[in-house]
C-alpha positions as CSV (number, residue, x, y, z in Angstrom):
1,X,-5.3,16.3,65.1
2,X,-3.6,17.5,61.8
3,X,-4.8,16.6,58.4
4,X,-2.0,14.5,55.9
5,X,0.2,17.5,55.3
6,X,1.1,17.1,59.2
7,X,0.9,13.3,59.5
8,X,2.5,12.3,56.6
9,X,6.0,13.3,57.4
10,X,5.3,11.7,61.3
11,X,4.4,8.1,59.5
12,X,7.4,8.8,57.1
13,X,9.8,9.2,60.0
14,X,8.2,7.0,62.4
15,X,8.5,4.1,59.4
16,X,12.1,5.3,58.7
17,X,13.1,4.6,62.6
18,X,11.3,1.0,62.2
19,X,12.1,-0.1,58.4
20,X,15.7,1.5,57.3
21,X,18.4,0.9,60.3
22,X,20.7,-1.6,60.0
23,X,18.7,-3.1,56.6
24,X,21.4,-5.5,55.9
25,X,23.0,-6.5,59.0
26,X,21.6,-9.8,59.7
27,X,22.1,-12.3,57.3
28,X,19.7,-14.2,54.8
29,X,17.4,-16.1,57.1
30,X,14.2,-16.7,56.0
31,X,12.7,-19.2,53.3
32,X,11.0,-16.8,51.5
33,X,13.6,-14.0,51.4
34,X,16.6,-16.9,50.0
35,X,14.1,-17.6,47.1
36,X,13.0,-14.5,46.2
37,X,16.6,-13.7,45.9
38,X,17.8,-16.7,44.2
39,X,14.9,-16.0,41.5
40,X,16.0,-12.4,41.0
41,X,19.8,-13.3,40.5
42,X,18.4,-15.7,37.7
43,X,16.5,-13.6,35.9
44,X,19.7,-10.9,35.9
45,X,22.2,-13.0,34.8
46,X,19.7,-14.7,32.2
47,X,18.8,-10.5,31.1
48,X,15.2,-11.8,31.2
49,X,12.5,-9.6,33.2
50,X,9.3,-11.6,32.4
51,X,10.2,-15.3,33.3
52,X,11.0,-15.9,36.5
53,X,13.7,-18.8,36.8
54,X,15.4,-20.6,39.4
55,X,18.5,-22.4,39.0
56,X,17.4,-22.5,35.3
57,X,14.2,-23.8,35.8
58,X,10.7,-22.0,35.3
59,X,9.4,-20.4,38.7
60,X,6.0,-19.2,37.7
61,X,5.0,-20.1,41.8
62,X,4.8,-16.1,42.5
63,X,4.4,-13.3,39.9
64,X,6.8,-10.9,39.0
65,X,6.4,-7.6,41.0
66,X,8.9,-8.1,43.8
67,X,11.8,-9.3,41.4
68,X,11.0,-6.6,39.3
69,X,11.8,-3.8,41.9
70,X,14.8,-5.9,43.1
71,X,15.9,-5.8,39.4
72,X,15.6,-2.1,39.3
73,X,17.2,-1.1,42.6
74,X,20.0,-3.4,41.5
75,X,20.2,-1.6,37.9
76,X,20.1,1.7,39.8
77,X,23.1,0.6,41.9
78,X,24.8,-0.8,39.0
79,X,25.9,-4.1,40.2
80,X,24.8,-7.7,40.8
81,X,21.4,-8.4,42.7
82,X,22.4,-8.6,46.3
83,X,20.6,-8.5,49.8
84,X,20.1,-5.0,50.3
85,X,17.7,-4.8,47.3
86,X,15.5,-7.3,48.4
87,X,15.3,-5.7,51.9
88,X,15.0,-2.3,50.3
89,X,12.2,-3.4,48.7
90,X,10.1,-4.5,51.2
91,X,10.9,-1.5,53.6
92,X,9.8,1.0,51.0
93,X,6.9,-1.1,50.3
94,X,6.3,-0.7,54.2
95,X,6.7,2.5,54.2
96,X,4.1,3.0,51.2
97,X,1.6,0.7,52.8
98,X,1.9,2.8,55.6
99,X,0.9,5.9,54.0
100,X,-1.7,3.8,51.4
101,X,-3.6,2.5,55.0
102,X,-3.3,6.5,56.6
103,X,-5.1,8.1,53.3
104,X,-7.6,4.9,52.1
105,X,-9.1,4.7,55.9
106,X,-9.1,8.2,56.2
107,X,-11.2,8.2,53.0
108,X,-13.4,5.7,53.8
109,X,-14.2,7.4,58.0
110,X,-15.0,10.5,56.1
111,X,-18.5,8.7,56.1
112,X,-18.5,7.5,59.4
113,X,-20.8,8.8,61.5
114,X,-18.5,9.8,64.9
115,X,-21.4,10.9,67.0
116,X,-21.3,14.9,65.9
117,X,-22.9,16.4,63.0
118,X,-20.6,19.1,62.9
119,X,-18.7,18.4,59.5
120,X,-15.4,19.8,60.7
121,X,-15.7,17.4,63.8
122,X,-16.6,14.3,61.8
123,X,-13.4,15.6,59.4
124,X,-11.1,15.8,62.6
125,X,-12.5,12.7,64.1
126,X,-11.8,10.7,60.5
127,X,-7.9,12.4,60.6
128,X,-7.5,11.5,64.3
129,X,-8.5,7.4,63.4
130,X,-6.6,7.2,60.7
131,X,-3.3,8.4,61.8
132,X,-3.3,6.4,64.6
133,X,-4.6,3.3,62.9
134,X,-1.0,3.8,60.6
135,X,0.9,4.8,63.9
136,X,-0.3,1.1,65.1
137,X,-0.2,-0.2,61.7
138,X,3.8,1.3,61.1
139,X,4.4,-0.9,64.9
140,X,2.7,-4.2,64.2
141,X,5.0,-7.1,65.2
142,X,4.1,-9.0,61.8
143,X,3.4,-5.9,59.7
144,X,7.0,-5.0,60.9
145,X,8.3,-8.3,60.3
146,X,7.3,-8.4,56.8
147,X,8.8,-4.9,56.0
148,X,12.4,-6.5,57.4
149,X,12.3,-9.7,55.7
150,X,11.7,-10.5,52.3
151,X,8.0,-11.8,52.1
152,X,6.2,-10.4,49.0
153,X,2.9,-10.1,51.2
154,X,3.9,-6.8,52.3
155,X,3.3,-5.1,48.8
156,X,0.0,-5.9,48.9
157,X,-0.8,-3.6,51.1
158,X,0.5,-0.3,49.6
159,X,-1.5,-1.8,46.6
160,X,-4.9,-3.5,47.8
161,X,-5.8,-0.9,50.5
162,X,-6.0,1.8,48.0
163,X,-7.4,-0.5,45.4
164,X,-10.7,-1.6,48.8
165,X,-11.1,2.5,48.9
166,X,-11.2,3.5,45.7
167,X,-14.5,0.7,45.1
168,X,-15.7,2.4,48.4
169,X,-15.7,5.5,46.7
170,X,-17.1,4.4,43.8
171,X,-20.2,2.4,45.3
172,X,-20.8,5.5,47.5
173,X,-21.0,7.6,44.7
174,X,-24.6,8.3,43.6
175,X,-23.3,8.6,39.7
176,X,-20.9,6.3,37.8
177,X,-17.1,7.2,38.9
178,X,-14.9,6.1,35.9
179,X,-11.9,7.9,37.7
180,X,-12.5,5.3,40.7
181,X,-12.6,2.2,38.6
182,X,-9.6,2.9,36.7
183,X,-8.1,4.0,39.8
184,X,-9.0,0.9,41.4
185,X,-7.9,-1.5,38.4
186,X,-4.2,-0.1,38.3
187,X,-3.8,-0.7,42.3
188,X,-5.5,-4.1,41.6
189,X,-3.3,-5.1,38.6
190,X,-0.4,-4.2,40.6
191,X,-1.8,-6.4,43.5
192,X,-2.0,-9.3,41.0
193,X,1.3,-8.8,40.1
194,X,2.4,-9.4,43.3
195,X,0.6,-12.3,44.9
196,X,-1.9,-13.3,42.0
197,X,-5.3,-14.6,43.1
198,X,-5.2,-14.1,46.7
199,X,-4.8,-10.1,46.2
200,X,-7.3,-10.0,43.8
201,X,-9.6,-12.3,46.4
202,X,-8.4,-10.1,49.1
203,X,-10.1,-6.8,47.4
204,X,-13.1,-8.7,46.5
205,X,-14.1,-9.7,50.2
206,X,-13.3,-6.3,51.6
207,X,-15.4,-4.2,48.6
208,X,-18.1,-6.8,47.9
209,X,-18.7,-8.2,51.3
210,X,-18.4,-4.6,52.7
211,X,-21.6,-4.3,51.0
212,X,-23.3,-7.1,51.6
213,X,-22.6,-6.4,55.3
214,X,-24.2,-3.2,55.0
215,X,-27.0,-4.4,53.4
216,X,-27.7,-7.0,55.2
217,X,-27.7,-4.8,58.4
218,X,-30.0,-2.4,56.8
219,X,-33.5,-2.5,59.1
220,X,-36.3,-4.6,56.5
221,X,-39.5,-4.8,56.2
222,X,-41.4,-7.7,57.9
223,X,-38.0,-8.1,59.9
224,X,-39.1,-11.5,61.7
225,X,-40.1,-12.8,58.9
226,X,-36.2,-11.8,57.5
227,X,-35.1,-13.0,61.1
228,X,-36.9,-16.6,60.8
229,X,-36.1,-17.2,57.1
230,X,-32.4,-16.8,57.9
231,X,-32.6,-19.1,60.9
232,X,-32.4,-22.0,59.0
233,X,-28.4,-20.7,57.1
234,X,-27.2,-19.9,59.8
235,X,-27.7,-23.4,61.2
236,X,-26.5,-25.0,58.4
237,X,-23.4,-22.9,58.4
238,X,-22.5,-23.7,61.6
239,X,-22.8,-27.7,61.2
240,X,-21.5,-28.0,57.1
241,X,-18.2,-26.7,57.9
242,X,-17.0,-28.6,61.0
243,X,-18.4,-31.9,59.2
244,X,-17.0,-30.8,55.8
245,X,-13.4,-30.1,57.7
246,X,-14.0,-33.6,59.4
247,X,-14.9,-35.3,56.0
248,X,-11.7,-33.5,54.2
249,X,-9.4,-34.4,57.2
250,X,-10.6,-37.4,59.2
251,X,-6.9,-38.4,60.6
252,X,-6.3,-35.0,62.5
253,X,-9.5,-35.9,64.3
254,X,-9.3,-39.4,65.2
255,X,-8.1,-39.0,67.8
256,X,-8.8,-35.4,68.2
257,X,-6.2,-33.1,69.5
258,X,-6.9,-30.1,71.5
259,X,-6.1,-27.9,68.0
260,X,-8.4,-29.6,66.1
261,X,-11.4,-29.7,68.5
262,X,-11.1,-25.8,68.6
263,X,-10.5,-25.4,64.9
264,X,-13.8,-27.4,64.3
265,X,-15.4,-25.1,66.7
266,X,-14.6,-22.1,64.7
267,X,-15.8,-23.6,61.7
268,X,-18.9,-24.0,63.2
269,X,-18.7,-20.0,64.5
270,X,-17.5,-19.3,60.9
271,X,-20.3,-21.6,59.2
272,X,-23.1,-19.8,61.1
273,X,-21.5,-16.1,60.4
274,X,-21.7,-17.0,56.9
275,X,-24.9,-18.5,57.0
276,X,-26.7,-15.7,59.0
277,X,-25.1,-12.9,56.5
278,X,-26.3,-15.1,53.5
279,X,-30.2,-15.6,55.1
280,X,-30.2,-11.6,55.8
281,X,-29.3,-11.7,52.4
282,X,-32.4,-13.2,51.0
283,X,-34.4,-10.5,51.1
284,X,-35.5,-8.6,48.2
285,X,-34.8,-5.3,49.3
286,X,-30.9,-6.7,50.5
287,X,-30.6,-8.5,47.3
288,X,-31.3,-5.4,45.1
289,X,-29.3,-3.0,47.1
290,X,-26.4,-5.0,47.0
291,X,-26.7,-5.8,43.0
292,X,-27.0,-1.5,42.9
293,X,-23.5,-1.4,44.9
294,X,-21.9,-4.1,42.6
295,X,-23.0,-1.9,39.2
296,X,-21.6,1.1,40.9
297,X,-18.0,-0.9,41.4
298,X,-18.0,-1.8,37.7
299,X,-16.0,-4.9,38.7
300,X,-15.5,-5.4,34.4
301,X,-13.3,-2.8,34.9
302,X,-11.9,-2.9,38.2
303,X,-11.6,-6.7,39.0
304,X,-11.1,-7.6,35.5
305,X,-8.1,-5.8,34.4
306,X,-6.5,-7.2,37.2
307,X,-7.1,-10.5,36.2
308,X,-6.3,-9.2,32.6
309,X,-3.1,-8.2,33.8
310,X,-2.0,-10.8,35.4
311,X,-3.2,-13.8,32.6
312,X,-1.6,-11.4,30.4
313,X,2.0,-11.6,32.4
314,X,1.1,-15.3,32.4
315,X,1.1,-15.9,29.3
316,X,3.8,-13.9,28.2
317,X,6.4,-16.0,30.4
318,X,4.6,-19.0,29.8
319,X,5.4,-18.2,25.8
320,X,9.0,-18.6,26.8
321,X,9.9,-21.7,27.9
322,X,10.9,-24.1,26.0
323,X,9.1,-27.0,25.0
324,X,9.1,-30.2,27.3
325,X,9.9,-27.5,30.3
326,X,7.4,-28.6,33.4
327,X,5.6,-26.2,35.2
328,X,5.4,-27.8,38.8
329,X,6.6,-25.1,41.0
330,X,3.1,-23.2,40.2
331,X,1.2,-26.1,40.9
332,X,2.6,-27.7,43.6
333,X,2.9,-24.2,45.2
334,X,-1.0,-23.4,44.8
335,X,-1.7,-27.0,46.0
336,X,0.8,-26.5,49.0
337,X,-1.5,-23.3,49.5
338,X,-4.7,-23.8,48.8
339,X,-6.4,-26.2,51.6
340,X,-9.7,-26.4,52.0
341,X,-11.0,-26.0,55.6
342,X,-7.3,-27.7,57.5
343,X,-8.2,-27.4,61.4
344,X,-5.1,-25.9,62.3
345,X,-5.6,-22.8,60.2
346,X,-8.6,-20.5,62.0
347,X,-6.9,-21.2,65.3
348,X,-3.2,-20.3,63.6
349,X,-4.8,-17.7,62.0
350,X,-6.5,-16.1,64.8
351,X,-3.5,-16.2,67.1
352,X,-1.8,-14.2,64.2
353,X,-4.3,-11.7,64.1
354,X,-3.8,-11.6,68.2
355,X,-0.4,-9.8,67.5
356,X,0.1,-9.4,63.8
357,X,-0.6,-5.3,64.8
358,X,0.7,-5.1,67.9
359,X,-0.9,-2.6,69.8
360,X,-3.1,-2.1,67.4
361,X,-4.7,-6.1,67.5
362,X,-5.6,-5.1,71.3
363,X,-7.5,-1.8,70.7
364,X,-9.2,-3.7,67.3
365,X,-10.6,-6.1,69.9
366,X,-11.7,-3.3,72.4
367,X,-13.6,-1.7,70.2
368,X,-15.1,-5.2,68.6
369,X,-15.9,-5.6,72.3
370,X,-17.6,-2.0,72.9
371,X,-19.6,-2.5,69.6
372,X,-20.9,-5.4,70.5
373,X,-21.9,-4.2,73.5
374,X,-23.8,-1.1,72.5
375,X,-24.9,-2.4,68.8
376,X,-25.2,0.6,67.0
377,X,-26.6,1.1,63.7
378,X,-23.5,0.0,60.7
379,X,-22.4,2.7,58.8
380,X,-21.0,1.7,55.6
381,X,-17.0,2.6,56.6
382,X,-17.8,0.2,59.6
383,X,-19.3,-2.7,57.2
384,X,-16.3,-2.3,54.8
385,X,-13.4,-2.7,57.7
386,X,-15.3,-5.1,59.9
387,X,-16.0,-7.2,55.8
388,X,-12.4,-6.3,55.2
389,X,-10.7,-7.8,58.6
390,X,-13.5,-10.6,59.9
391,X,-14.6,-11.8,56.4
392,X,-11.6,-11.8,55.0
393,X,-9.9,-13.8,58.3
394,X,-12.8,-16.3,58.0
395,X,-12.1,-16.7,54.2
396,X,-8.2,-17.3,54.2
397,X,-8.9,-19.9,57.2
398,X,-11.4,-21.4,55.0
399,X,-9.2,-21.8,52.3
400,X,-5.4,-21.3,53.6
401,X,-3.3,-23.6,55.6
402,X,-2.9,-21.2,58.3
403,X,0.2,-18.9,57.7
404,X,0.3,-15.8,59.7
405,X,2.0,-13.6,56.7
406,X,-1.1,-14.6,54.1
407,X,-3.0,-12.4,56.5
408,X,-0.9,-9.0,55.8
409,X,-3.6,-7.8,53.3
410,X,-6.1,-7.5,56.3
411,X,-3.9,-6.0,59.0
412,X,-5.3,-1.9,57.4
413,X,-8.5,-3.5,58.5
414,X,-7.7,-4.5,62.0
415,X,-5.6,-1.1,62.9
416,X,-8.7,0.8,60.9
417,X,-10.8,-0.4,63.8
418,X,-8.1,-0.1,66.4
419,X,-8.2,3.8,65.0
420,X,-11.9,3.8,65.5
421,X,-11.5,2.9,69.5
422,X,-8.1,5.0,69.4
423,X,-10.0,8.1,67.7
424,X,-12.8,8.0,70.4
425,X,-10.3,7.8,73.2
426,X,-8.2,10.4,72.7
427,X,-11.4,13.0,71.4
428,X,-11.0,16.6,72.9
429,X,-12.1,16.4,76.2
430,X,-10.9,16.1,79.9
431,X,-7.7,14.1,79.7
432,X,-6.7,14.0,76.2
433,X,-3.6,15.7,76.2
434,X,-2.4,12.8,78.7
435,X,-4.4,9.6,76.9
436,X,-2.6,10.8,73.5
437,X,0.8,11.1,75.2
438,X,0.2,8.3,77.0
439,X,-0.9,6.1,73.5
440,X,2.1,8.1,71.7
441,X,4.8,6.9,74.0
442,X,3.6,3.2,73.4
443,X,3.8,3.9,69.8
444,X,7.6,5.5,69.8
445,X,8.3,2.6,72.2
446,X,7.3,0.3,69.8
447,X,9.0,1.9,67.4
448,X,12.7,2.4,69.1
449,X,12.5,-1.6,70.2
450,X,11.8,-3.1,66.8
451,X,13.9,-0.8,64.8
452,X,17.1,-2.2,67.5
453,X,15.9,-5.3,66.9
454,X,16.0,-5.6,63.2
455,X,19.2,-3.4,63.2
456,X,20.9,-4.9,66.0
457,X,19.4,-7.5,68.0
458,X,18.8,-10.1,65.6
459,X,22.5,-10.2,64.3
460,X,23.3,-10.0,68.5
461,X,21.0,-12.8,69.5
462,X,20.4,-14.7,66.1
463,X,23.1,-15.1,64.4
464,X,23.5,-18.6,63.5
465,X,20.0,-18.5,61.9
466,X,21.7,-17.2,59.1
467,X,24.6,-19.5,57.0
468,X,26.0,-16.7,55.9
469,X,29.2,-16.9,58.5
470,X,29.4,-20.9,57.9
471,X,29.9,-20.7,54.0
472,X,32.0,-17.7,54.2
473,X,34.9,-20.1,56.4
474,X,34.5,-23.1,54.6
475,X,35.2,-21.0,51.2
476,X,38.3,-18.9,53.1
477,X,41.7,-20.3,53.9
478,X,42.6,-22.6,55.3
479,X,39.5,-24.7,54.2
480,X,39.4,-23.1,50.7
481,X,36.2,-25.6,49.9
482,X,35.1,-25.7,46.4
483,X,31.7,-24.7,45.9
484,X,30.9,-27.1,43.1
485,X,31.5,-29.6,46.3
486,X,29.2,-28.4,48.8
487,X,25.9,-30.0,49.7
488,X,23.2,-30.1,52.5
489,X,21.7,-33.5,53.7
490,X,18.1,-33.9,55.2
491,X,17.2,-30.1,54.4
492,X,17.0,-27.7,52.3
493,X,17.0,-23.9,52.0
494,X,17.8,-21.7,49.2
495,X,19.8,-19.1,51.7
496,X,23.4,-21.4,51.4
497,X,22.8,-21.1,47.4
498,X,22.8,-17.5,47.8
499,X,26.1,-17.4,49.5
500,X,27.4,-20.3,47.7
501,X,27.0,-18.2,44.4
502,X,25.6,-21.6,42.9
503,X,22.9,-24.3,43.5
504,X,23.8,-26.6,46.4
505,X,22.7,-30.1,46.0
506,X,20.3,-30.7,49.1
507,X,20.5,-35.6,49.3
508,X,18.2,-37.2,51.3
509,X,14.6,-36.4,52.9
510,X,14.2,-32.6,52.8
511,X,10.4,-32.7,52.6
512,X,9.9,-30.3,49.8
513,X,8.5,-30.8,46.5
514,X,10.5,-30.4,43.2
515,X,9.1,-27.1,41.7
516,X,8.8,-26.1,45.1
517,X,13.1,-26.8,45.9
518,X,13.6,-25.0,42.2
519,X,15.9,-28.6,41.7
520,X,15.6,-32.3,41.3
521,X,15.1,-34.3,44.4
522,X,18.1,-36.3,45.2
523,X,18.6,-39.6,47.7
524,X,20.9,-41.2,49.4
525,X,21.9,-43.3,46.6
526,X,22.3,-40.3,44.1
527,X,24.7,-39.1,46.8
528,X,26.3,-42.8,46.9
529,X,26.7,-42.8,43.1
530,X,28.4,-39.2,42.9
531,X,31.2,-40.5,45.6
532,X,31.7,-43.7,43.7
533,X,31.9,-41.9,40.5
534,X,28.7,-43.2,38.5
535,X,28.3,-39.5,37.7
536,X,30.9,-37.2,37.1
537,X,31.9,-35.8,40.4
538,X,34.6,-35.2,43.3
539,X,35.6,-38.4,45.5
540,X,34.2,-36.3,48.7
541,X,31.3,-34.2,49.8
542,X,31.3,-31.5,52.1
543,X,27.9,-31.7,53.8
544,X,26.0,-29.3,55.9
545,X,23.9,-31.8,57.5
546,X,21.5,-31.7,61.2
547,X,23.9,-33.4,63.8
548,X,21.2,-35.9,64.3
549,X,21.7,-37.4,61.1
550,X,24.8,-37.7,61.6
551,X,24.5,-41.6,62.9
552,X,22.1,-42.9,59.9
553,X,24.4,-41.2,57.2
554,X,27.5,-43.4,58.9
555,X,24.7,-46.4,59.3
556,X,24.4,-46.1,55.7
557,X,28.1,-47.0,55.2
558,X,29.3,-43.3,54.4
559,X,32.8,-42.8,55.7
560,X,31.5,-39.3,57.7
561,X,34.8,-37.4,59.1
562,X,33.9,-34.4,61.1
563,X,35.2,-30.3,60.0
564,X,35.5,-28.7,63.5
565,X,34.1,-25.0,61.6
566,X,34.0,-22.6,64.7
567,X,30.5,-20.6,63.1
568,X,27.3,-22.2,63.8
569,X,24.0,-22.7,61.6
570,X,20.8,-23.5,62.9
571,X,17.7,-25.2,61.3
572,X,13.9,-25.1,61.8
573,X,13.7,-22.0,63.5
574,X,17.3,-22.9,65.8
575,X,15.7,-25.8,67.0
576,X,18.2,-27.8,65.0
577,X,21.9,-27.3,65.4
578,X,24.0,-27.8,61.9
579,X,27.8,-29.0,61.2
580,X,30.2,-30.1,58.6
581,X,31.2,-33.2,57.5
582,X,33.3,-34.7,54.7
583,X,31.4,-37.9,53.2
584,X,33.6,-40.8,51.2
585,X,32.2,-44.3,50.4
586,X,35.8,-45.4,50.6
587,X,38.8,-44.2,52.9
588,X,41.3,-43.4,50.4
């Protein structure tokens, strides 16, 4: 297998078949993308990089790193920020992540032991795992997702993988390893940058709990006496959590459903992981090996300028709003986020992880499968990617509502072990030429069906996801609609303000928070009050409302005339069919 001059420039062009056709054909879609373009627009036309704004509002929900690239493709191109920059950004942040994961795992199997102690073997074995862990990686359904829709998760991982091997590195080292800690802070503060806490907690499971796994797998002395003492944890584990999640959410189990019954088992699976890892843990020799690793990381220096960084950004934009300005959007968002033990979220989180790599889920389970079967001794690389995928999926179900793209910092780890299993399996010997054509094909398959997808398929089969067509005939003749006099009813999503060039009022129940809508929430009766003319406004509305809503706006004594528009605009994920209607209190 070649070394990175070789594979390099195969990941390149296998990412550029996945991540750069047809970048802009389909329309904004996605939640995530609409806001993060909305924000970027603001801060351009306001000519301020550092706070983030949203219809004029603070947004300090997300920091800054993903409307700062935006801005500077945009200032490259010359011209207003549009969609292309948002969905250039996350395909070269694919792209990078891509090549990050191929030379961070390839440093860190450089240590593992394949089974040969022929250097130049163990070298071509750690090349062979890691390009195929990126192949897999570069072909993941959600890793490929992410690099075609605006999510800022994906530039974590051209950031936090490098920043999980460069603490490898230096807790391998047998002297101090400045280079590795300053090396590790910069990839950390830019992590911080772009997702704040979660990055920074992402790094910390995979580099810390890397070596506590290691440690705590380490052969001790008087080992039943290790074995008995963390007995007890590990029981207590495995019943805290499942009470605890009962305790924190006692409707979702009374009656329990199906969901919740199965997320309370996993707690209890998670609980007495934990608890075993902590009782191996307890013993002196563990304890002072792991204290050894965590000197050798330097985390003052490699965790803390992160944190540095990002207080620093913090308070910066915090220095420039104006007094009497709320911050909700931060808080509500990190409430919205943060949820403590929800049932839905290990069993949401583990059928992300199912297919979040494609391929590459599959073989990570194979060879979970084949080392539990044969238990070998852990090698260090091992602890740090089984710490990095398993702890870090047990912590972000622990703490996380369940959201398959809050995951995108672990998927390295998964295709790193599905490049383990891949490595073995297509090893010099009997067959290999037709296992890695065989494993190659799948890959370029992959490949070819998800780059026509994003390109083509998704404008083909899709299309009214996006309202990109529905604005663009209500503003052209012979509608000609005002802007200032469109609205949505009983939803809400930031993708019509894009194309409206403007914030569209969204009236009635949209279920979103304030700071979270970047607007004030507005009823029926501020609608009411804007037809009659309490406030300053036109005599009709053009809504974009759900068709079953329809009946309770006209029960609400709305005069509600139908606009037969010929595009069509779906809701919550299609399953909800949008039209147009003109709304008067009064038929003039």
């Amino acid at each position: 297998m070649m070394g990175p001059r070789g594979a390099i420039p195969l990941l390149l062009l296998l990412c550029a078949v996945i991540c750069l056709p047809g970048i802009d054909t389909h329309g904004v879609t996605n939640w995530q993308e609409a806001q993060r373009l909305i924000v970027a627009r603001d801060m351009q036309d306001r000519g301020d990089w550092m706070l983030p704004t949203i219809n004029g509002r603070p947004y300090l929900a997300k920091p800054p790193l993903i409307y700062w690239c935006q801005l500077m493709i945009a200032s490259l191109r010359g011209g207003k920020v549009e969609l292309v920059d948002l969905r250039l950004t996350v395909a070269l942040a694919g792209m990078l992540g891509v090549l990050a994961s191929y030379l961070s795992v390839r440093r860190i199997l450089l240590d593992h032991d394949s089974g040969s102690r022929d250097e130049t073997e163990r070298r071509a074995f750690a090349d062979r795992a890691a390009f195929w862990s990126a192949a897999l990686l570069a072909t993941g359904i959600l890793y490929v997702r992410s690099c075609r829709i605006g999510e800022l998760d994906i530039l974590l991982v051209p950031t936090v993988a490098p920043a999980i091997a460069c603490l490898y590195a230096a807790c391998g080292a047998a002297r101090s390893r400045p280079t590795m800690w300053f090396a590790a802070a910069a990839f950390g503060s830019l992590a911080a940058l772009a997702k704040g806490p979660p990055a920074l907690l992402a790094i910390l499971i995979a580099a810390l709990g890397g070596a506590a796994l290691h440690r705590a797998s380490r052969p001790q002395e008087n080992d039943e006496n290790a074995g008995a003492a963390s007995r007890w944890p590990l029981i207590a584990g495995g019943v805290a959590l499942p009470l605890a999640a009962v305790a924190l959410h006692p409707t979702e189990f009374a009656p329990p459903s199906p969901s919740a019954a199965a997320g309370a088992a996993l707690f209890a699976i998670y609980g007495a992981c934990l608890g075993r890892l902590l009782g191996r843990l307890s013993a002196r020799a563990a304890r002072a090996g792991l204290w050894s690793d965590v000197v050798r990381m330097n985390p003052l220096v490699s965790l803390g300028v992160p944190v540095l960084a990002l207080l620093s950004w913090s308070r910066i934009a915090s220095s420039r709003i104006p007094d009497g300005i709320s911050l909700a959007s931060a808080a509500e968002e990190a409430e919205d986020n943060l949820r403590l033990l929800v049932p839905d979220s290990p069993v949401n989180n583990i059928e992300a992880a199912a297919f979040g790599v494609g391929l590459g889920s599959a073989l990570a389970c194979l060879f979970l499968v084949e080392h539990l079967r044969r238990r070998p001794r852990m090698s260090r690389p091992l602890a740090l990617l089984l710490a990095w995928s398993l702890l870090g999926l047990i912590t972000f179900s622990l703490l996380g509502k369940g959201v398959g793209r809050y995951l995108t910092p672990l998927w390295p780890a998964l295709a790193g072990l599905a490049g383990l299993w891949a490595g073995r399996w297509t090893a010099p010997a009997p067959g290999s030429v037709r296992r890695r054509t065989l494993l190659a094909s799948m890959v370029v398959v992959l490949a070819l069906t998800q780059g026509w997808w994003y390109a083509r398929g998704r404008e083909v089969f899709q299309h009214a996801r996006t309202p990109a067509a529905m604005i663009a005939e209500l503003l052209a003749p012979p509608w000609s609609i005002d802007p200032a006099s469109i609205a949505t009813f009983g939803f809400r999503t930031p993708a019509v303000d894009y194309y409206l060039g403007r914030a569209a009022p969204a009236y009635g129940d949209t279920g979103l928070r304030a700071g979270i809508a970047g607007q004030p929430l507005l009823t029926v009766e501020d609608l009411r009050n804007r037809l009659d003319g309490s406030d300053p406004g036109p005599a009709s509305v053009v809504l974009l409302i759900r068709r079953a809503a329809i009946d309770p706006l006209r029960a609400a004594m709305f005069h509600v005339e139908h606009m037969p528009v010929r595009a069509r605009f779906t809701v919550d994920s299609g399953r909800s069919e949008v039209t147009v209607v003109r709304v008067r209190t009064r038929i003039e």
